[in-house]
C-alpha positions in Angstrom: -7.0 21.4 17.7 -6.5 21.4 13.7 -6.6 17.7 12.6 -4.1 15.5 9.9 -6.2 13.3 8.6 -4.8 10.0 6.6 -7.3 9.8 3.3 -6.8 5.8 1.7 -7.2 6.4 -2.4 -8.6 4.1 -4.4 -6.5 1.3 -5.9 -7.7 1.7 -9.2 -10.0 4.4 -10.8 -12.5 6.3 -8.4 -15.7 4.9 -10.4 -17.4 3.4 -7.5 -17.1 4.6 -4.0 -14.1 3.1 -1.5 -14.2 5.2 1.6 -17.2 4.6 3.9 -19.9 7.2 3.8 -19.1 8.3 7.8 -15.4 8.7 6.8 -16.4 10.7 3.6 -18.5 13.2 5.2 -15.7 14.0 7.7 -13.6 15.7 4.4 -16.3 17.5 3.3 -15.1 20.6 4.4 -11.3 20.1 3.6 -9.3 22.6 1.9 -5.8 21.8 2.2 -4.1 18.9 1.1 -0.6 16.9 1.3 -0.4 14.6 -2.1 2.0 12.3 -3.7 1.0 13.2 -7.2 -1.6 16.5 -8.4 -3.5 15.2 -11.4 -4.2 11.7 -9.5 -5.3 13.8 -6.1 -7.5 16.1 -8.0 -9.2 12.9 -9.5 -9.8 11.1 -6.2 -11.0 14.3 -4.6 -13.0 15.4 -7.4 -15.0 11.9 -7.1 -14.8 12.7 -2.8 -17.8 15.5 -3.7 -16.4 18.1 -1.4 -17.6 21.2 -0.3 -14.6 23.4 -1.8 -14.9 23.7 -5.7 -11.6 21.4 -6.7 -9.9 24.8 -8.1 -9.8 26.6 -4.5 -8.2 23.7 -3.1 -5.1 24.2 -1.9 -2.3 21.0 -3.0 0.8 20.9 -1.8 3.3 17.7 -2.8 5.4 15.4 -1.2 6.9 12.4 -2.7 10.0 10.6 -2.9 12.0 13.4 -4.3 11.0 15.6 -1.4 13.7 17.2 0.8 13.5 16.4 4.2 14.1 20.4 5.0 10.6 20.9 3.1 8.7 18.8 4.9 8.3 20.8 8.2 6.6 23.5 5.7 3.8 21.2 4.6 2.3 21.5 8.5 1.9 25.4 7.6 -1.8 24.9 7.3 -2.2 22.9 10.7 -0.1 26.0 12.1 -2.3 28.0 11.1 -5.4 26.3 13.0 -6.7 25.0 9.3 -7.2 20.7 9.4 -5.2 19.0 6.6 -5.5 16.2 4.5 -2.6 13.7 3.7 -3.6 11.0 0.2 -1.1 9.2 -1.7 -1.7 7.7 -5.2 -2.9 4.7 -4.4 -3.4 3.1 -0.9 -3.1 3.8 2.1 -0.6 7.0 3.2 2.7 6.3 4.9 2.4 2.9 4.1 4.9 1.7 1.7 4.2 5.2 0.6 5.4 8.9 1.3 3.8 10.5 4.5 5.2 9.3 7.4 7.8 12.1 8.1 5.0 14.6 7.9 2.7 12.6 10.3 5.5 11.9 12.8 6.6 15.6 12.6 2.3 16.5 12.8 2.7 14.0 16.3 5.8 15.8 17.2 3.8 19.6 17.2 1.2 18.2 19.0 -1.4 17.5 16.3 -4.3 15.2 16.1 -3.7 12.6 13.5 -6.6 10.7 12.2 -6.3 7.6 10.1 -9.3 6.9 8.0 -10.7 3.3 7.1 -9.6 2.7 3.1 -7.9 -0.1 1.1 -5.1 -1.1 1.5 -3.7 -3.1 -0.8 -0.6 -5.0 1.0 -3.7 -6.5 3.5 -5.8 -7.5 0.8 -3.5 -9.5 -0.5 -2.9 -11.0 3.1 -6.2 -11.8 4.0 -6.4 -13.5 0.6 -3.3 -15.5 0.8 -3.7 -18.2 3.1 -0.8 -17.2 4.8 -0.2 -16.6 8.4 -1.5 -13.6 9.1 0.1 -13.6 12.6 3.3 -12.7 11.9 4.2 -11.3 8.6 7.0 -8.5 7.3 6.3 -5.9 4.6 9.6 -5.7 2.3 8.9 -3.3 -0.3 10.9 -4.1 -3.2 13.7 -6.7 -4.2 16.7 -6.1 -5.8 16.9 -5.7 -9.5 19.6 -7.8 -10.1 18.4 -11.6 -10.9 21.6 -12.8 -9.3 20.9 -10.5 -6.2 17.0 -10.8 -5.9 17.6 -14.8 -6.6 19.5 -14.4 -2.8 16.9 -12.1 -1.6 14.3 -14.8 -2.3 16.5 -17.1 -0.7 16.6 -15.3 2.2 13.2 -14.3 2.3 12.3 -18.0 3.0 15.0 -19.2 5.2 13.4 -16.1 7.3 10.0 -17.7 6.8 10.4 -21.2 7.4 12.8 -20.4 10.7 10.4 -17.5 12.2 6.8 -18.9 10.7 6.9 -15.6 9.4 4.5 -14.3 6.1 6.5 -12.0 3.9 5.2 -9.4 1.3 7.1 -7.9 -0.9 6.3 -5.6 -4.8 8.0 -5.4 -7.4 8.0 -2.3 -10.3 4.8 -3.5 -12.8 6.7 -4.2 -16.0 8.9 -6.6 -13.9 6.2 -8.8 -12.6 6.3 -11.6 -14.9 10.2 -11.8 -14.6 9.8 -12.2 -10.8 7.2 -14.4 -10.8 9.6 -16.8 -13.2 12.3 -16.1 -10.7 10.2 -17.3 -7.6 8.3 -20.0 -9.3 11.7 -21.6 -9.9 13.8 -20.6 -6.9 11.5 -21.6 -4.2 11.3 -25.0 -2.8 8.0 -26.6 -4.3 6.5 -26.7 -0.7 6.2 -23.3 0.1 3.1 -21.2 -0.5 3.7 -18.5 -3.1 0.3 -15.8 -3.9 0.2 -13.0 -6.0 -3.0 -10.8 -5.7 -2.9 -8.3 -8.9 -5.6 -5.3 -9.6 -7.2 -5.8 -6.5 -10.5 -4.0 -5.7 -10.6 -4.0 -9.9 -13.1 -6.0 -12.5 -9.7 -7.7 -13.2 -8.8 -8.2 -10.0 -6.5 -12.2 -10.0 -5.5 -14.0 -6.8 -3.5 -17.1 -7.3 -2.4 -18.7 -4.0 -0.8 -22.2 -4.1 2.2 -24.2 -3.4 5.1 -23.9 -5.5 4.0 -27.7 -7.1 0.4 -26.9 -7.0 0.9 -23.7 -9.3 -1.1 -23.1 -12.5 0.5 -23.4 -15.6 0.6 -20.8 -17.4 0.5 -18.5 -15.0 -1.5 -15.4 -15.7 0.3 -12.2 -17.4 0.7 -10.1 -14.6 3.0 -7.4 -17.0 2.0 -3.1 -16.3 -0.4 -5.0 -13.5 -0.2 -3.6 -9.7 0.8 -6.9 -7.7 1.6 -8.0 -4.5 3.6 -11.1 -3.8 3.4 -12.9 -0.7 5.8 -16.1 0.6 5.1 -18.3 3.2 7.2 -21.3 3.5 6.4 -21.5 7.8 4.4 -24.3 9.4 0.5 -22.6 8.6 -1.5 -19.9 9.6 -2.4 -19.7 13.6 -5.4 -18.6 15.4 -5.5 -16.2 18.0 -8.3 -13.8 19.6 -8.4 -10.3 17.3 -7.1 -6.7 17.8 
């Protein structure tokens, strides 16, 4: 049975190794691909040593401007008994990413899907946050309006404080300093605000305090890949592990 296999990419450039060794092997003989951006793909594959010479690799794309009706095409290779691979730009695939249409239509045909162990950025920055890592909510990004994403925030910790629920959220990289003013002053000074920026990098910065504990100045986060992570609940819980 042809496979779909979920590749993680590197969260910055592909200079050192980030998938294990066992999980790298298992691509060697790849072919076909599903990416959310060529140049970056060829990159991370190129630094993947494959068998296949990078030019007789076959890329196909799927990104946010994607019609749904061209998705169902993408499968064509696992149709035609050939395994495929599915790698996003940075990350993890179909996480806060393109790719899960194509792996729920791959689970739909009967396909095997195989999710590979990578970074993932949004856990990173929750296992380094001091946040509960119980119970937490992935929210993308917040409006663009300050008036707007000033009631988002709001809401964001009412939900936290009432469910003692984590919540992660990103924001576009020349915006990050204007959030991180907007949260800084919005939140109440006793909940837990963390940013973990260029994670996995040389530059890599986590900050996690409360609101009244924060550094000043805070560090210049602008054209920096960041995740921001709220907790305003009653602390993290233990419990046995999945």
């Amino acid at each position: 049975m042809p496979r779909l296999f979920l590749i993680p990419a590197p969260l910055g450039e592909p200079d050192t190794p980030w998938l294990p060794e066992p999980e790298r092997l298992r691509l060697l003989n790849l072919r076909h691909f599903v990416v959310e951006a060529e140049k970056t793909a060829r990159k991370h594959l190129k630094a993947l040593a494959l068998s296949t010479p990078i030019q007789e690799l076959t890329l196909n794309t799927l990104n946010e401007h994607t019609p749904e009706a061209d998705v169902a095409i993408l499968l064509a290779p696992l149709e035609a008994g050939f395994d495929l691979g599915l790698i996003s730009e940075a990350g993890c695939p179909a996480v806060a990413d393109p790719g899960a249409q194509l792996v729920a239509l791959a689970h739909q045909r009967g396909f095997e899907v195989v999710p590979l162990i990578g970074p993932s950025s949004i856990l990173l920055a929750l296992m380094a946050s001091g946040a509960n890592g119980q119970r937490f909510a992935f929210h993308g990004y917040l409006p663009v309006d300050a008036e707007q994403r000033a009631s988002a925030i709001k809401a964001l910790e009412q939900r936290s404080r009432e469910q003692d629920e984590t919540q992660v959220f990103i924001e576009t990289p020349y915006r990050n300093n204007a959030l991180l003013v907007q949260l800084r002053s919005t939140l109440a000074t006793t909940t837990r605000l963390a940013i973990a920026c260029d994670l996995t990098l040389p530059t890599q910065t986590i900050i996690s305090q409360r609101i009244h504990d924060w550094p000043t100045p805070a560090p210049d986060l602008h054209k920096r890949p960041t995740i921001f992570v709220l907790y305003a609940g009653h602390g993290p819980k233990h419990s046995r592990k999945h």
